[in-house]
C-alpha positions in Angstrom: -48.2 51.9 -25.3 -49.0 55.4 -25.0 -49.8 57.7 -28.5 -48.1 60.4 -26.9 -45.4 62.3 -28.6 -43.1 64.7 -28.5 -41.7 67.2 -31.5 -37.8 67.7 -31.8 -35.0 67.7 -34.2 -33.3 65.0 -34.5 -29.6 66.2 -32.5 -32.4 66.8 -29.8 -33.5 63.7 -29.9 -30.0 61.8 -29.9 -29.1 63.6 -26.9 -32.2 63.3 -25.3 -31.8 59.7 -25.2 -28.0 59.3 -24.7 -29.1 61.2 -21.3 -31.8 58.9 -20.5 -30.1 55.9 -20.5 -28.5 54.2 -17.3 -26.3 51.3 -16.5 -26.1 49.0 -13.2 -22.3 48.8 -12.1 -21.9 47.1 -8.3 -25.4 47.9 -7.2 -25.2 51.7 -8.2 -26.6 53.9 -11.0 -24.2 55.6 -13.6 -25.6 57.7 -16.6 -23.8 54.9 -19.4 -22.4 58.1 -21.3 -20.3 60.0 -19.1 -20.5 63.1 -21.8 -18.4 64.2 -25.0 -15.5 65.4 -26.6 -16.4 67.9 -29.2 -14.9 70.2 -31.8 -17.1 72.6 -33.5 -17.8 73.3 -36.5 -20.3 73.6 -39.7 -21.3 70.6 -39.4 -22.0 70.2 -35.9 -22.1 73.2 -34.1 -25.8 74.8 -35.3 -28.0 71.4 -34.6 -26.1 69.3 -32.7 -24.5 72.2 -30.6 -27.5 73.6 -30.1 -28.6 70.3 -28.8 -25.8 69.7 -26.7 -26.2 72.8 -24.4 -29.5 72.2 -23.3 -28.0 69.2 -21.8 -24.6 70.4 -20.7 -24.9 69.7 -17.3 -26.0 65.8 -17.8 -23.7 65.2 -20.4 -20.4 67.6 -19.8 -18.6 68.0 -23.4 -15.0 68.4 -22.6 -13.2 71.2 -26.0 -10.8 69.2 -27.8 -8.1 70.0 -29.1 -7.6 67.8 -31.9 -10.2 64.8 -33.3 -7.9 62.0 -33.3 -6.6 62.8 -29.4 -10.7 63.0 -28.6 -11.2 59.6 -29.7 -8.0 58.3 -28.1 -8.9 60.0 -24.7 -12.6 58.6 -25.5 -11.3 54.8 -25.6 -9.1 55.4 -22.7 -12.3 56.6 -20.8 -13.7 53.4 -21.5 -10.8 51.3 -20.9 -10.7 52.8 -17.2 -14.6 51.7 -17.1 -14.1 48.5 -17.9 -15.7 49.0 -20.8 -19.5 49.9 -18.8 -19.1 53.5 -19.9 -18.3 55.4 -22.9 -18.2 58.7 -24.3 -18.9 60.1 -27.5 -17.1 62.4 -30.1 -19.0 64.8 -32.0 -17.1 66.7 -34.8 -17.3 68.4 -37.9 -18.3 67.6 -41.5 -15.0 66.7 -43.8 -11.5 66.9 -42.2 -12.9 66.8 -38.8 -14.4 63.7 -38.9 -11.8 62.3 -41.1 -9.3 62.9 -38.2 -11.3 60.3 -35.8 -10.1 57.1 -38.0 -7.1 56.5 -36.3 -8.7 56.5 -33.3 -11.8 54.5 -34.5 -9.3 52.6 -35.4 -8.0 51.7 -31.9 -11.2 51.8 -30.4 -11.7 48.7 -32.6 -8.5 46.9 -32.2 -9.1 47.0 -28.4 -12.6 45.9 -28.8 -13.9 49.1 -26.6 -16.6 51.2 -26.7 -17.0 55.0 -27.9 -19.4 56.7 -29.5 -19.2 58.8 -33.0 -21.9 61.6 -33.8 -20.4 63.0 -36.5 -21.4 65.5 -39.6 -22.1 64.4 -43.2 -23.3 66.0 -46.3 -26.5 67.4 -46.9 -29.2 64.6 -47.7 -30.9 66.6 -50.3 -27.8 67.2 -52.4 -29.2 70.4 -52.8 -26.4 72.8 -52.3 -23.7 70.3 -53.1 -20.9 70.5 -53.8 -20.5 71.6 -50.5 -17.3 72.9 -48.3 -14.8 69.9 -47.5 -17.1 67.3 -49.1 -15.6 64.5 -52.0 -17.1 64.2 -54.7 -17.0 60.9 -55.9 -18.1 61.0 -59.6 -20.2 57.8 -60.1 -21.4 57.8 -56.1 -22.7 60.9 -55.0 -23.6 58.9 -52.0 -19.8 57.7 -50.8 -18.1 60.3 -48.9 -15.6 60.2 -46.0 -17.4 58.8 -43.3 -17.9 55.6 -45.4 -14.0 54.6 -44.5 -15.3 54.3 -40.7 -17.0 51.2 -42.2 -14.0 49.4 -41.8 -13.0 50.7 -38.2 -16.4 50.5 -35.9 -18.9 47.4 -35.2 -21.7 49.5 -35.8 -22.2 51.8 -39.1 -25.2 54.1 -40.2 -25.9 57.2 -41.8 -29.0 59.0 -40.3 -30.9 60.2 -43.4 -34.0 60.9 -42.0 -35.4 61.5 -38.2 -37.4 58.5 -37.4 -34.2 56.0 -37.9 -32.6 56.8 -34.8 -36.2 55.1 -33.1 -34.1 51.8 -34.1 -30.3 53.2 -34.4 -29.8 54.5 -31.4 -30.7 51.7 -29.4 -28.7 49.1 -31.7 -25.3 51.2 -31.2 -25.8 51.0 -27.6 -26.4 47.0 -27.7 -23.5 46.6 -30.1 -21.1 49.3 -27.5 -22.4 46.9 -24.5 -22.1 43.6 -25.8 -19.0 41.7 -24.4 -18.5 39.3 -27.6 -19.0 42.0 -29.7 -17.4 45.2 -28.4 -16.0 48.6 -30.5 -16.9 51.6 -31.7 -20.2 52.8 -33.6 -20.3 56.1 -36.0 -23.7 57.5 -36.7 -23.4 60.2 -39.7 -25.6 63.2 -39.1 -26.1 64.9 -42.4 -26.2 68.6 -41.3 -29.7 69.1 -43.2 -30.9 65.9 -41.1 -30.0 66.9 -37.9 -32.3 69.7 -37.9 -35.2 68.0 -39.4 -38.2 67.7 -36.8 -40.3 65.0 -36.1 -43.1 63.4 -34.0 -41.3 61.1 -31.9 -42.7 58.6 -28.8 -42.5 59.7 -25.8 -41.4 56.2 -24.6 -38.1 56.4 -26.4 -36.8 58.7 -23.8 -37.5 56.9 -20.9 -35.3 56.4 -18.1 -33.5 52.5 -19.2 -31.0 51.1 -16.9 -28.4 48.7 -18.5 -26.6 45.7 -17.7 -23.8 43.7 -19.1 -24.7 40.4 -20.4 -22.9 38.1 -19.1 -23.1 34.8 -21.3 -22.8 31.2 -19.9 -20.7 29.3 -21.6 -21.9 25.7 -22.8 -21.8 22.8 -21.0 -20.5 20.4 -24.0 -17.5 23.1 -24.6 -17.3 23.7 -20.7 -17.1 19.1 -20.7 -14.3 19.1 -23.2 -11.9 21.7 -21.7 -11.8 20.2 -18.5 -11.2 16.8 -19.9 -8.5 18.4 -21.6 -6.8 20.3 -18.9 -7.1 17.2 -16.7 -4.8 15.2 -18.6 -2.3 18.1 -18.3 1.2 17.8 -17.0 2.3 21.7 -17.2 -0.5 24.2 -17.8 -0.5 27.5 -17.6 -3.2 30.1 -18.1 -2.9 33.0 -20.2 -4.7 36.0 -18.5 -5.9 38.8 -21.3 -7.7 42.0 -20.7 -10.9 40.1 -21.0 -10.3 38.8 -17.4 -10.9 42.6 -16.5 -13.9 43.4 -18.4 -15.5 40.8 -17.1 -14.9 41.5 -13.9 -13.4 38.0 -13.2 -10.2 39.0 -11.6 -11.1 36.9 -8.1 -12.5 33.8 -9.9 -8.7 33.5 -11.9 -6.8 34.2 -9.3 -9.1 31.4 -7.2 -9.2 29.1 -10.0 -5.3 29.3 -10.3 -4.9 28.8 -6.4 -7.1 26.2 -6.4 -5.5 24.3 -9.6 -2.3 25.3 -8.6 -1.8 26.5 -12.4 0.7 29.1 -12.9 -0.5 32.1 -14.8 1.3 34.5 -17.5 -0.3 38.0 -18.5 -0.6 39.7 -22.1 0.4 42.9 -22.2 -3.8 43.7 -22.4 -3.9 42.0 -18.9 -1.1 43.4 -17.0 -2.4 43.7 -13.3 -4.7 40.8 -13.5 -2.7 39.4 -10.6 -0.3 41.4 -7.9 3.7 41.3 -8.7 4.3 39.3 -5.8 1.0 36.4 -6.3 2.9 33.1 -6.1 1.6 32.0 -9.4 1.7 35.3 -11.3 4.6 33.8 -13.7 4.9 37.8 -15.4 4.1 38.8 -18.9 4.5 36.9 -21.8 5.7 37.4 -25.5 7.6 39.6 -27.5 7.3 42.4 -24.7 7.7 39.7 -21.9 9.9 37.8 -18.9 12.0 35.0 -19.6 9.8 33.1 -16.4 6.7 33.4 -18.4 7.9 32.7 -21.9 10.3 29.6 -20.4 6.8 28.6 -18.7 4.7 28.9 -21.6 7.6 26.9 -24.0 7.5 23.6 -22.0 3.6 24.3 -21.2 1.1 20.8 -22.4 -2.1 22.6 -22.0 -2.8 26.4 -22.3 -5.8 28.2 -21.0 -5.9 31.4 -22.7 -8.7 33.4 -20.9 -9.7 37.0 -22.4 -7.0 37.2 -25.0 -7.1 37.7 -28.6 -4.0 36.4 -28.8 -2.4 38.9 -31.2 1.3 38.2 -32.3 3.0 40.3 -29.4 1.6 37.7 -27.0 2.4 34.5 -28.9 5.6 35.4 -30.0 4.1 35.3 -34.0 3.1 31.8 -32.9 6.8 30.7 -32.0 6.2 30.8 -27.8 4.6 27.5 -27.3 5.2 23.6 -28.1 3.6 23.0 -30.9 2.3 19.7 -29.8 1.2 22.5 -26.8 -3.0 22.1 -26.8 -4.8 25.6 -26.0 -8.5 26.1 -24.5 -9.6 29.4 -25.3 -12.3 30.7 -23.1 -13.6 34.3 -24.5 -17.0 35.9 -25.2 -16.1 36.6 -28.6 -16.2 33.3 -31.0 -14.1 34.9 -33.3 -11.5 34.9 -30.4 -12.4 31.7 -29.0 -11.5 29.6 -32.7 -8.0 30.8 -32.6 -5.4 28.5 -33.7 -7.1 25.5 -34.0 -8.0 26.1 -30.1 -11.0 24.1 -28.2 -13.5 26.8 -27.7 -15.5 28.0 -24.6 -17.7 30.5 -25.5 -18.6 32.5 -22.9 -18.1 35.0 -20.0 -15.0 34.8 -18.1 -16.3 34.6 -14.8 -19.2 32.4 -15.5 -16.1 30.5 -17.8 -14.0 29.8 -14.9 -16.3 29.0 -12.5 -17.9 26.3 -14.9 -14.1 25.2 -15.6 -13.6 25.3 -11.4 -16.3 23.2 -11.0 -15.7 20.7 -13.8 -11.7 20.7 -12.5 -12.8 19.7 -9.4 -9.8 17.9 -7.6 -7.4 18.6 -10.1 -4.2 20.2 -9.4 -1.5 20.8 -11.3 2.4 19.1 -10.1 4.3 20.9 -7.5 7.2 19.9 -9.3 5.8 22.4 -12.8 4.4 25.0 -10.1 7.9 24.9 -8.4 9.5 25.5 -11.8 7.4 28.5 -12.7 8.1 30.3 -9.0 11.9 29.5 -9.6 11.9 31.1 -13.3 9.8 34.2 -11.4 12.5 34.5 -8.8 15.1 34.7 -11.2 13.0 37.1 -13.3 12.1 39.5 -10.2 16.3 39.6 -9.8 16.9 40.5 -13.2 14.3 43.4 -13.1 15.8 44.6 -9.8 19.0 45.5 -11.6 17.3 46.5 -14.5 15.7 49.3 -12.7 18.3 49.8 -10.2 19.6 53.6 -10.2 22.8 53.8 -11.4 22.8 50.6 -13.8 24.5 53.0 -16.9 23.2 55.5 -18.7 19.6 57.0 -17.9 16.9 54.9 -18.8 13.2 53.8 -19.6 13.7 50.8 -16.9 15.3 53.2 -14.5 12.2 55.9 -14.7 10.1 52.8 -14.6 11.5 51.7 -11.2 11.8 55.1 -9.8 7.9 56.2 -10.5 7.3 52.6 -9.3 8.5 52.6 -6.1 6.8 56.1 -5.0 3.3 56.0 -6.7 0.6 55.3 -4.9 -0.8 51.2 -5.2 -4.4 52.4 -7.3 -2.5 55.5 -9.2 -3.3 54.3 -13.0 -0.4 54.3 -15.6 -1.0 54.3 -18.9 2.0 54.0 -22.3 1.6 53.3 -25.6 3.3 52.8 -28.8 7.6 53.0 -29.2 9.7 51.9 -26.7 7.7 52.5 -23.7 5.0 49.6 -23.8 8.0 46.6 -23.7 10.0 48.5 -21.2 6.6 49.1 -18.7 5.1 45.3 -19.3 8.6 44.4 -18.4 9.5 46.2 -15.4 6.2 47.4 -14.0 5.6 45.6 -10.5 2.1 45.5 -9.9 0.6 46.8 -6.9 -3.0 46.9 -7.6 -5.5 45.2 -9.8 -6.5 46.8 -12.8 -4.1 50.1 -12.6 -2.0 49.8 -16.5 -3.4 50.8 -19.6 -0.7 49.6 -21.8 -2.0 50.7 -25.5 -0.5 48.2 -27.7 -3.5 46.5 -29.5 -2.8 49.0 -32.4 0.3 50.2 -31.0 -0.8 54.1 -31.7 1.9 56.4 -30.9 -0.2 60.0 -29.3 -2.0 57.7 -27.1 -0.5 58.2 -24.3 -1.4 62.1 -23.2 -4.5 62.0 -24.6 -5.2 58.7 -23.5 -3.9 59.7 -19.9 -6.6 63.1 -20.1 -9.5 60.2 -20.8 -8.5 58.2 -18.1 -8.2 60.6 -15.4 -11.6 62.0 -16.1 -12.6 58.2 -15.4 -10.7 58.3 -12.6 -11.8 61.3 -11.0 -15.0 60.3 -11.2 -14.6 57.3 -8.6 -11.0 57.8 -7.4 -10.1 61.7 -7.7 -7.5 61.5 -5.0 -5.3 58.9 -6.9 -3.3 60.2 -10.1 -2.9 59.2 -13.4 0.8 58.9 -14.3 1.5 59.0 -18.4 5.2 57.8 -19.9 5.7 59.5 -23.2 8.9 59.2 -25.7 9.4 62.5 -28.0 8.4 60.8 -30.9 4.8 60.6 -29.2 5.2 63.9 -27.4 5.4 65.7 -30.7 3.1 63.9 -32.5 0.5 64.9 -30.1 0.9 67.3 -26.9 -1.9 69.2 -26.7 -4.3 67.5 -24.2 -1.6 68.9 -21.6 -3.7 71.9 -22.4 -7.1 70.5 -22.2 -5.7 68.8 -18.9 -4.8 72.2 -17.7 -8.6 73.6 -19.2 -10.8 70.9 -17.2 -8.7 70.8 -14.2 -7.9 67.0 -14.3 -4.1 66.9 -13.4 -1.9 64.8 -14.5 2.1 63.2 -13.9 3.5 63.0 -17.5 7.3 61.4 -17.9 8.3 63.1 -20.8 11.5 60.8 -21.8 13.7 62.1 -24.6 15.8 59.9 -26.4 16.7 61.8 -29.3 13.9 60.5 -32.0 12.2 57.1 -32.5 14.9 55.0 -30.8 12.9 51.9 -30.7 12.6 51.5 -34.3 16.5 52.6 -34.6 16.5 49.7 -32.8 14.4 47.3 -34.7 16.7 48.8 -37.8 20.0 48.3 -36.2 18.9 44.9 -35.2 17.8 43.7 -39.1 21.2 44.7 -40.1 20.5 48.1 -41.6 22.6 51.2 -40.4 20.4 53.9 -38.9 18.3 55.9 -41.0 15.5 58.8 -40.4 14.6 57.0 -37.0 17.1 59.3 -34.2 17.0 63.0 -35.0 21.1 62.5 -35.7 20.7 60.4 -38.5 18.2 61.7 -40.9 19.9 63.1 -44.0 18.1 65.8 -44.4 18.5 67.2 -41.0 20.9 70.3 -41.2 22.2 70.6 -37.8 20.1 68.6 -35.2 18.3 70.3 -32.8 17.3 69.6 -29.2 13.4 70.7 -28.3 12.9 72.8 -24.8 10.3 70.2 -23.7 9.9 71.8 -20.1 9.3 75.4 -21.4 6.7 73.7 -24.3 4.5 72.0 -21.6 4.9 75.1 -19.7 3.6 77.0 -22.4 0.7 74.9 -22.1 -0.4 76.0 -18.4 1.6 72.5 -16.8 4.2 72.8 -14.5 7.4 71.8 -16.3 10.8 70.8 -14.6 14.1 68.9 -16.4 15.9 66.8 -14.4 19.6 65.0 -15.0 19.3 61.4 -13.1 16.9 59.5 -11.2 17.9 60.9 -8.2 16.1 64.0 -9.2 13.5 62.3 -10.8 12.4 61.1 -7.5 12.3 64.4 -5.8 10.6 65.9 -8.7 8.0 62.8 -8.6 7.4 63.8 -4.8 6.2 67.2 -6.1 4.4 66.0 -8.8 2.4 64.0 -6.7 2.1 67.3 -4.0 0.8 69.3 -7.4 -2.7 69.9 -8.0 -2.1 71.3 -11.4 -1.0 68.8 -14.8 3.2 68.1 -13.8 5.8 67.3 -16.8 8.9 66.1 -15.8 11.5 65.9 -18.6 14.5 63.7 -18.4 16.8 62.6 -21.2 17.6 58.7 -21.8 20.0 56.9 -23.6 19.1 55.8 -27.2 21.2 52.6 -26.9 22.0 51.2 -24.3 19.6 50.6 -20.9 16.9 48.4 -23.2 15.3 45.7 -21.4 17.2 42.8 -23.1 16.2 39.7 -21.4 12.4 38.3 -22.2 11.7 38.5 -25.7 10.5 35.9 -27.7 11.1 36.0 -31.4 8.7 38.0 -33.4 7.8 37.8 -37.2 8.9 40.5 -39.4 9.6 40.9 -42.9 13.2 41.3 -43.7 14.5 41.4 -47.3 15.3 38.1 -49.2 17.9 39.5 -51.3 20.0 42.3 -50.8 23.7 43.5 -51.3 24.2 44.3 -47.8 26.0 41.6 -46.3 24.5 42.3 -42.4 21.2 42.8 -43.9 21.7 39.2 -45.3 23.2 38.0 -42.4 20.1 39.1 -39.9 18.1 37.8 -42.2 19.4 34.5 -42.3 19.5 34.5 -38.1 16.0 36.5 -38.0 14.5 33.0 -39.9 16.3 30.9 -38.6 13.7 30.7 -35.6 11.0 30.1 -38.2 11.1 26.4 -38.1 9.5 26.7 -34.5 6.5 28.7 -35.7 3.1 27.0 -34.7 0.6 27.0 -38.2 -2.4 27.5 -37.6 -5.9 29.5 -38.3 
């Protein structure tokens, strides 16, 4: 080893090595961080800044707008990467960085990868108390960025130059490893990040990076196929694992080859194409009635890539309960579920080993038969759910309409409200790997923001596809303004900005617990004077997009056509019906807490019918 060194701060050095580090993808070369978001301010903009300029052209910072919609557009990035890639947030000292948790947050609920260089107090307590620092009286050491403890896999606060010799490189093994995925936060005290030291030349060497891939064992590998031998019905649950792993070919050959029909989380949507013979559709709470009649009668359940959060289980109510499950995942945590037989280990290495240990097995035409029969009648139902026409505008309607005329690798991408049921629902599938539905932490201002992150993924590999975003108000106005830094960095996008008159899901959710409707639609809050309709094509105008309203989905197809012609960010407005056009067919039941006594004689009612399903509810671990 050379004694050779090199004097920077350390922001230089941070940066230095983020640029210097590579990772493998398909036989090509990829700098692993494709760049920053970044808000400036006091306690990033002097050091780290500085830092940052010097390397603008290796590491592009795209200007936020607001913290939380930079971490948001940051996991997105990462999402559209299958999770190979990230980019980092850098902002400011206090309030700033305080913003990120939410998106930390759903970084760490979808188990991806982003990066946090944020500021923090100065080390030497000198000048404290400082601007927008906490004092805690009996810590002078907690502050704010503490409470990121609790949202990333990987936590440190740099208090002197030399740790970043070891910290940097175990954030990077912590963002890249598949069983242990998420965000990591490094807090740069702004004293700190101008300090200087001597560092090894060798720690900025060039690195290239692959993704481990982790065989599973052979003893777990043994006992799954035993198991899925002596199965009846199986079916396989297809998370977003199956993506990461890039295992999308080995499940759809393993399921040919089985003849096991497969259902999709709402994570895995576009594992398989809408019209796969054994693609059952999507399961759960937000699902079909094929997959959730498929997975009720189902002996033997491979879940592959799944976490297997309560949307997909139906709170544990979707399956037999003398139903056995094999859980194959890279994450142990993941693979324990439920009291499932583990296989620990990479997906496609998973299924392969399973392939091979199946060998000759195949599941009974006469179960196979019954899923494609459920399918058909499922694929009917969504063609009249969708149809123009069917009542009132619609999601389902603006679902079927942007369906029909997108291009097959254009990536859509929804999140929390009413949007995320309504798209796993109705969204036919026309290419692998083209829906970010964000419901891991079901995070209403996804969906813009998280649309601006994934189109500057997109661009980078296919910039002549689009990136189409469905919005409700109620996420609209929570957070817009990445229409503007889609207009700033020239990476268009189609937004569907569908009004329904507040937060109409939960209205529903309320109505359906037997309450009356209450501070969910703009009409019914008591404390609204006279409601008041927002000009949602002259806001996003405002913001440099071209804005157009239109009245049905005749004109929403005409206005798609131009969207798609546009090379600038494209809003089209449309109002939809707050009650009636739901997707109504599908759902499984889904645990939520209703109250055990009350005077209201429908809230007692619905509660009485809400647990009334309870008796089916798997127990488990």
């Amino acid at each position: 080893m050379s004694d050779e060194t090199i004097r920077l701060t350390t922001a230089q050095a941070i940066i230095r090595y983020l640029a210097n580090q590579f990772i493998e993808i398909d036989g090509q070369e990829w700098r692993l961080c494709g760049g920053g978001f970044g808000i400036f301010g006091h306690g990033n903009v002097t050091c780290l800044g500085e830092a940052l300029y010097d390397a603008r052209a290796e590491l592009p910072l795209y200007r936020g707008q607001n913290e939380q919609s930079m971490g948001f557009a940051a996991a997105a990035y990462s999402k559209q990467w299958l999770r190979q890639r990230f980019m980092f947030c850098t902002a400011s000292a206090g309030p700033g960085t305080a913003n990120l948790l939410t998106s930390a947050a759903l970084a760490h609920a979808n188990r991806l990868p982003m990066l946090m260089l944020c500021g923090d107090i100065f080390i030497t307590r000198l000048p404290d108390p400082v601007l927008q620092q906490l004092e805690h009286f009996g810590n002078p050491a907690l502050g704010v960025n503490d409470a990121f403890k609790a949202v990333t896999r990987y936590w440190d606060r740099i208090t002197h130059p030399a740790q970043i010799i070891q910290s940097l490189p175990a954030a990077i093994a912590t963002m890249l490893d598949p069983a242990d995925c998420g965000p990591a936060f490094l807090g740069l005290p702004q004293d700190v990040q101008g300090w200087a030291y001597d560092y090894p030349v060798e720690l900025f060497a060039k690195k290239v990076h692959r993704i481990r891939r982790q065989a599973p064992d052979a003893g777990e590998v043994a006992d799954a196929a035993a198991l899925l031998k002596s199965a009846e019905r199986p079916i396989i649950i297809a998370g977003g694992g199956v993506q990461y792993s890039r295992a999308v070919n080995e499940l759809t050959a393993f399921a040919e080859t089985h003849r096991i029909p497969v259902v999709e989380t709402i994570a895995g949507r576009a594992n398989l194409l809408n019209d796969h013979p054994l693609n059952t559709g999507p399961i759960g709470v937000t699902g079909s009635d094929s997959a959730n009649a498929v997975a009720e009668k189902a002996d033997v359940i491979l879940a592959v890539g799944t976490r297997l959060q309560d949307f997909t289980t139906g709170s544990w109510t979707a399956f037999d309960k003398s139903a056995k499950i094999v859980s194959l995942n890279a994450a142990r945590h993941d693979a324990a579920k439920h009291l499932s037989l583990p296989v620990v280990g990479d997906a496609k290495l998973g299924l392969e080993a399973l392939g091979s240990a199946l060998e000759g097995y195949k599941a009974p035409e006469l179960w196979t038969g019954f899923s494609r029969d459920q399918r058909r009648d499922w694929d009917r139902y969504v063609a009249e759910n969708v149809a123009p026409g069917n009542g009132p505008n619609s999601y389902a309607q603006a679902i079927g309409v942007v369906n029909a005329l997108c291009d097959k690798r254009d990536r859509v991408v929804t999140a929390a409200g009413g949007l995320p049921a309504e798209v796993t629902a109705n969204w036919r599938t026309l290419d692998v790997g083209t829906v970010d539905v964000e419901f891991g932490f079901s995070c209403m201002g996804y969906e813009i923001a998280g649309g601006w992150g994934a189109r500057i993924a997109q661009a980078e590999r296919e910039p002549d596809k689009d990136t189409i975003v469905f919005v409700g108000d109620g996420s609209y106005l929570l957070m817009n303004s990445d229409i503007y830094s889609s207009v700033l960095s020239n990476r268009k996008l189609i937004i569907l900005m569908l009004d329904n008159g507040g937060f109409a899901v939960i209205n529903k959710l309320q109505n359906n617990t037997g309450n009356e409707s209450f501070n969910n639609l703009i009409a019914d809050c008591p404390t609204v004077d006279a409601p008041f309709a927002v000009d949602f094509e002259a806001h996003a105008a405002s913001m440099g997009a071209i804005a157009e309203t239109v009245e049905n989905q005749a004109e929403l197809a005409e206005a798609f056509k131009r969207a798609k012609a546009s090379e600038r960010t494209h809003v089209i407005c449309m109002k939809v019906d707050a009650y009636e056009g739901w997707t109504t067919e599908g759902h499984t039941w889904w645990e939520v807490g209703t109250p055990h006594v009350t005077d209201n004689a429908k809230v007692q009612a619905a509660h009485e019918d809400w647990e009334s399903s309870r008796s089916r509810q798997r127990k488990g671990v």
